[in-house]
C-alpha positions in Angstrom: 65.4 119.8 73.1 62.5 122.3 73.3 63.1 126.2 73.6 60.9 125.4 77.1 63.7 122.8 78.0 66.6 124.8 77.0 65.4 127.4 79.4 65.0 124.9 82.2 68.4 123.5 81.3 69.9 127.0 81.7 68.0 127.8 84.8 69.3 124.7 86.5 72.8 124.8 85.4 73.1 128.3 86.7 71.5 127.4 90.0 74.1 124.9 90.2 77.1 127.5 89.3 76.0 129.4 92.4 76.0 126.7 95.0 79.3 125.2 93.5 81.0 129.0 93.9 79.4 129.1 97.3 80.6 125.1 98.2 83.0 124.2 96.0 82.1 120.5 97.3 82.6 117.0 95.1 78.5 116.8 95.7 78.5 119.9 94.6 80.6 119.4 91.3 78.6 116.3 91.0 75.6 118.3 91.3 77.0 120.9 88.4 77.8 117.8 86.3 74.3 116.5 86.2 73.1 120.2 85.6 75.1 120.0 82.3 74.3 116.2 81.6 70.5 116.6 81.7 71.0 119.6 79.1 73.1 117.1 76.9 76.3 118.9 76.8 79.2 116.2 77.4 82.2 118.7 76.6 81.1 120.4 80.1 80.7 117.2 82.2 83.8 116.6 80.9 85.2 120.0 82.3 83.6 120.1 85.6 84.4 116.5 86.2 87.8 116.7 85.3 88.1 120.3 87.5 86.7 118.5 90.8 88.8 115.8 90.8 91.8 118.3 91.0 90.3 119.3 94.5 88.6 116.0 95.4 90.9 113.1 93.5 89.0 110.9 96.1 85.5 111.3 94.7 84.4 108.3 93.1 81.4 109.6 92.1 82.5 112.2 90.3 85.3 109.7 88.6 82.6 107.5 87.9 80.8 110.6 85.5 84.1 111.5 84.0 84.7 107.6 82.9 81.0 107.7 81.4 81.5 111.1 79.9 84.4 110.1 77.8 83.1 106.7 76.7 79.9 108.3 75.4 82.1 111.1 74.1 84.1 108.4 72.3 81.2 106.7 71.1 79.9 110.1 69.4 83.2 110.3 68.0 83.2 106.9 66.5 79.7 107.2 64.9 80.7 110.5 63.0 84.4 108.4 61.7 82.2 105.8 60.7 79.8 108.0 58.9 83.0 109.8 57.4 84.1 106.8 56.3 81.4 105.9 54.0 81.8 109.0 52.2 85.5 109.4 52.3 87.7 106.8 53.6 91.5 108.4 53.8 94.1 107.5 55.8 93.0 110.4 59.0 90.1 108.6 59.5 91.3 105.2 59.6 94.3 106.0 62.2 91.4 108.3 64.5 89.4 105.0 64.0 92.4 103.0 65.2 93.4 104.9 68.1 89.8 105.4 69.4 89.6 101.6 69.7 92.8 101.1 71.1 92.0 103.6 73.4 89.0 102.1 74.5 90.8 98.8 75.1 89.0 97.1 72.5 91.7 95.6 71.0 90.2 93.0 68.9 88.0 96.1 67.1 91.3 98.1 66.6 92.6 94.5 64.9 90.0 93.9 62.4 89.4 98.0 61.9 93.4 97.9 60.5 93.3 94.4 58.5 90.3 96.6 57.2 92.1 99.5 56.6 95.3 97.2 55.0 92.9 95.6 52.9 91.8 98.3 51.4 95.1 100.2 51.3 97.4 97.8 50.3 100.5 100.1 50.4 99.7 101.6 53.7 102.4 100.5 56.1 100.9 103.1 58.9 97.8 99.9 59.1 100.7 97.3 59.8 102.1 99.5 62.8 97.8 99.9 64.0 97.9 96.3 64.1 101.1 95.5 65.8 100.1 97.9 68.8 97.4 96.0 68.9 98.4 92.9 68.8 100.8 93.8 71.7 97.5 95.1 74.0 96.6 91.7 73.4 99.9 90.2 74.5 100.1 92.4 77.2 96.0 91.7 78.3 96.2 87.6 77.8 100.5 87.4 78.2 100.1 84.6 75.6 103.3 83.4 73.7 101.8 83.1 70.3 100.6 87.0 70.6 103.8 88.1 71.5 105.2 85.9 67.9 102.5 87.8 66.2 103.5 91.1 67.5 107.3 90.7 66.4 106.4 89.2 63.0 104.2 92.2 61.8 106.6 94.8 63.4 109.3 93.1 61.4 106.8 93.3 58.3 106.1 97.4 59.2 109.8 97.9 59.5 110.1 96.6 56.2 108.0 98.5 54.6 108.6 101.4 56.5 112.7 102.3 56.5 114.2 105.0 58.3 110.5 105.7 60.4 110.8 105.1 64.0 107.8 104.4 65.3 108.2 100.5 64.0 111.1 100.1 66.2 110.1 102.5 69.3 106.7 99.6 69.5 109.6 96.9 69.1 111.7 98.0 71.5 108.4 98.5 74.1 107.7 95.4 73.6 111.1 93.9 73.9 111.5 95.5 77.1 107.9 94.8 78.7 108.8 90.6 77.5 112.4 90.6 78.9 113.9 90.0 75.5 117.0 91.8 76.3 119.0 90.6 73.4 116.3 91.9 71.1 115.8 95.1 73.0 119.6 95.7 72.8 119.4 95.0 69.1 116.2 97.5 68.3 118.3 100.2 70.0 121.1 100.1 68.2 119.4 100.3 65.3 117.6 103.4 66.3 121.2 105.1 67.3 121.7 103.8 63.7 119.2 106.5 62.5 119.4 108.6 65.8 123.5 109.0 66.2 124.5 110.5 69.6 121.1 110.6 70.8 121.6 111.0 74.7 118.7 109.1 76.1 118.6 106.9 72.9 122.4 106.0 74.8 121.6 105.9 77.7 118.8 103.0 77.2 121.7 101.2 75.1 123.8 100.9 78.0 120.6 99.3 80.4 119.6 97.0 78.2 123.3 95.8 77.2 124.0 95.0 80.6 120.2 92.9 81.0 121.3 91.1 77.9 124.2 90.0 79.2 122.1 87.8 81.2 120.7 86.4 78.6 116.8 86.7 77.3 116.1 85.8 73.7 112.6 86.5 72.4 111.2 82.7 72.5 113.2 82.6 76.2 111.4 85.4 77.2 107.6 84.7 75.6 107.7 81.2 77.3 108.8 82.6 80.3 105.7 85.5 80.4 103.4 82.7 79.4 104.6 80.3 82.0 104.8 82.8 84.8 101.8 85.0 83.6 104.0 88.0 84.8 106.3 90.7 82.6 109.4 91.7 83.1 108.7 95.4 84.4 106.2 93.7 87.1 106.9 92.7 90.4 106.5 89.4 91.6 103.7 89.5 94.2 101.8 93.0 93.8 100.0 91.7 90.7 98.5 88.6 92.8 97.0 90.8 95.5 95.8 93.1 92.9 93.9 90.7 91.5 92.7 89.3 94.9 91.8 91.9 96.0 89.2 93.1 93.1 88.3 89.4 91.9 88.4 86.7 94.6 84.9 88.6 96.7 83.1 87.7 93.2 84.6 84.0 92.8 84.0 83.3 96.6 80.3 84.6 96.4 79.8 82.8 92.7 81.6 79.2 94.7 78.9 79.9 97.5 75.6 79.7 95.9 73.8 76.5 96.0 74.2 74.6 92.4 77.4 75.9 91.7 80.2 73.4 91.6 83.3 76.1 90.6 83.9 79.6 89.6 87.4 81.0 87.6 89.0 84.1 86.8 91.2 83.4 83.7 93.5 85.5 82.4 96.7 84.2 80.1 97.9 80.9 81.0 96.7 81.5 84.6 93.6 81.2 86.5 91.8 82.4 89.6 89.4 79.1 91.2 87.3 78.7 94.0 85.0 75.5 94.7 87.7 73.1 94.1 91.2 72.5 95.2 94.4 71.2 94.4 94.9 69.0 91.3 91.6 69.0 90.9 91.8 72.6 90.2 94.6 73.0 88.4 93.2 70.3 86.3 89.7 72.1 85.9 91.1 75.1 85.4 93.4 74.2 82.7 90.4 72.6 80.5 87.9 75.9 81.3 90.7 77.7 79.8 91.1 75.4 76.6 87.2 75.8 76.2 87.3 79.5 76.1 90.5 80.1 74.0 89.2 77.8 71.1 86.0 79.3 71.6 87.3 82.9 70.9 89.6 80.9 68.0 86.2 79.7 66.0 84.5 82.9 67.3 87.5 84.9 64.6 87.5 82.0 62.6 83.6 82.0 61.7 83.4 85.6 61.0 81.2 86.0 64.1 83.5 89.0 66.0 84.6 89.2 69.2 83.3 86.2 72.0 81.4 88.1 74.3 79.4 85.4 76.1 78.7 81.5 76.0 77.1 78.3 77.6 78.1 74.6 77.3 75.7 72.3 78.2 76.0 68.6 78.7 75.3 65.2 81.5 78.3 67.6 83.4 75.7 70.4 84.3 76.5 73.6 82.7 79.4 75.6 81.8 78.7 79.5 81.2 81.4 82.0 80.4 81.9 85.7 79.6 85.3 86.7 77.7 86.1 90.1 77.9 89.9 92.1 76.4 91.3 91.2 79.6 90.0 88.5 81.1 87.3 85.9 81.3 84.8 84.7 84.3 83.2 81.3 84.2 80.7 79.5 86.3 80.2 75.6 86.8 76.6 74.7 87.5 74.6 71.6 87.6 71.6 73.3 86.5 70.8 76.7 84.2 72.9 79.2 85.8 71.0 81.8 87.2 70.9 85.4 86.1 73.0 86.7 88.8 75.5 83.9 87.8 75.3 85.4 84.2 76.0 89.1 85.3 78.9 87.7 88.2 81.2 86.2 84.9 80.2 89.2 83.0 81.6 91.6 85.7 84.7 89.3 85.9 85.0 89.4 82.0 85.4 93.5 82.7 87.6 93.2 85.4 90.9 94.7 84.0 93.0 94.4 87.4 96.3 92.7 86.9 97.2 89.0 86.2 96.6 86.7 89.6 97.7 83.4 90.9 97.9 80.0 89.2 95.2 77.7 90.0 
């Protein structure tokens, strides 16, 4: 920025202090916030964001700019790791790298980054643990069976190589828990009073999940059941379907509306959101859309390609388009090209991270 546009910058930014002090309004906060955005200084967006939602949590504008704020913040963040990286690859910079990913929900990023990290680190058991947590966000995201296996098999692999740590068996144990696997969560906490004796709170979760796994829950019992019923065990049984009604069934009804399209899905899982069709029908549909996009993602990994973002199948059927995000995945039926606002309506249900919704 010029000297001419730092003195802008400042002028406006204190222009903006004066009216907040005098208003202290969310439009007001919001105004500060652009103040500090035009002049490129993130940290303060962050801070004046973050201080008006105290006194308007209800502001979505000014959650909106906080969201924003920290991705690009992230994204800064990530570009000077990488660059770090290349120069100096240690152990700090891998975990940071890890974490940012994982915090960012891109769990199939935070995958490769610690295969990357265990590849080059061979005796590094801290990139086994990076990769278990995240293939439990991915267990937890798509509740699939084979994720969950995954998830236990490389915690039992970072446990190995990692005796007397803790962290190994606190992600076990979360997991345990989050599946219904009582008899494995009973198990992981006794072997953490094993390294923790007389730990009160370590004792007191002993004695809850000793009397859940008396009722039984083994870990294949319980990944089947999570897979079959697309629910975990800390959820309720009917909040997650109107959560996911509510924020994804407007799109799916307005995609099954236009002229052309013959269906529109939500899936998540082993479950799916559909509207244009009904019944078996539906359930039948919906089970082979979900098929295409799973192998899809599959050869996407397979081929070295990365992470599915978006695809179109094309055939005498008309034409299947689909957007796979961490969470979810939106897909469109049409008999011709889909249109563009088809394209960006499974896009914005490939983002939708609301929680896991009704069987077709």
């Amino acid at each position: 920025m010029t000297l001419f546009g730092r003195f802008l910058s400042r002028g406006r930014t204190r222009a903006a202090g004066r009216i907040l002090a005098r208003d202290p309004s969310a439009r007001n906060y919001a105004r500060m916030a652009h103040a500090y955005a035009a002049s490129g200084r993130l940290e303060e967006v962050r801070r004046i964001c973050a201080e008006g939602l105290e006194n308007h949590p209800e502001s979505t504008e000014l959650r909106r700019m906080l969201d924003r704020t920290i991705e690009l913040l992230r994204e800064d963040r990530l570009r000077a790791l990488q660059g770090e990286m290349r120069v100096s690859p240690r152990p700090a910079v891998w975990r940071e790298l890890c974490e940012l990913h994982l915090e960012a929900g891109r769990v199939a990023r935070a995958e490769e980054t610690a295969c990357e990290w265990r590849a080059a680190n061979p005796k590094d058991a801290e990139a086994l643990l990076f990769r278990a947590h995240a293939r439990v966000a991915r267990f937890v995201a798509d509740r699939r069976r084979a994720d969950g296996e995954e998830a236990f098999a490389l915690l039992d692999e970072a446990a190995a190589c990692m005796p007397g740590e803790l962290a190994p068996l606190r992600l076990r144990l979360a997991l345990a828990s989050r599946a219904g696997a009582w008899i494995e969560a009973r198990r992981t906490v006794a072997r953490m009073l094993e390294l923790l004796p007389g730990d009160p709170a370590l004792e007191a979760r002993f004695r809850t999940v000793a009397s859940l796994a008396e009722q039984g829950g083994d870990v294949d019992e319980a990944l089947r059941t999570v897979e079959r019923t697309g629910r975990l065990a800390d959820e309720t049984g009917d909040a997650p379907q109107r959560a996911t009604e509510r924020s994804v069934r407007p799109t799916l009804k307005a995609l099954a509306s236009d002229v052309g399209v013959r269906a529109a899905f939500y899936v998540r899982g082993a479950t799916a959101l559909v509207q244009g069709q009904r019944g078996a029908t539906a359930e039948r549909t919906a089970r082979c859309v979900r098929d295409v996009i799973d192998h899809s993602r599959s050869a996407a990994r397979k081929l070295g390609l990365g992470q599915l973002h978006f695809a179109q199948v094309e055939g005498e059927f008309g034409t299947l388009a689909f957007a796979a995000g961490e969470v979810g995945a939106g897909a469109v039926w049409t008999t011709e090209q889909p249109q563009r606002a088809h394209v960006r309506a499974v896009e914005e249900l490939a983002g939708e991270s609301g929680e896991q919704g009704e069987s077709a």
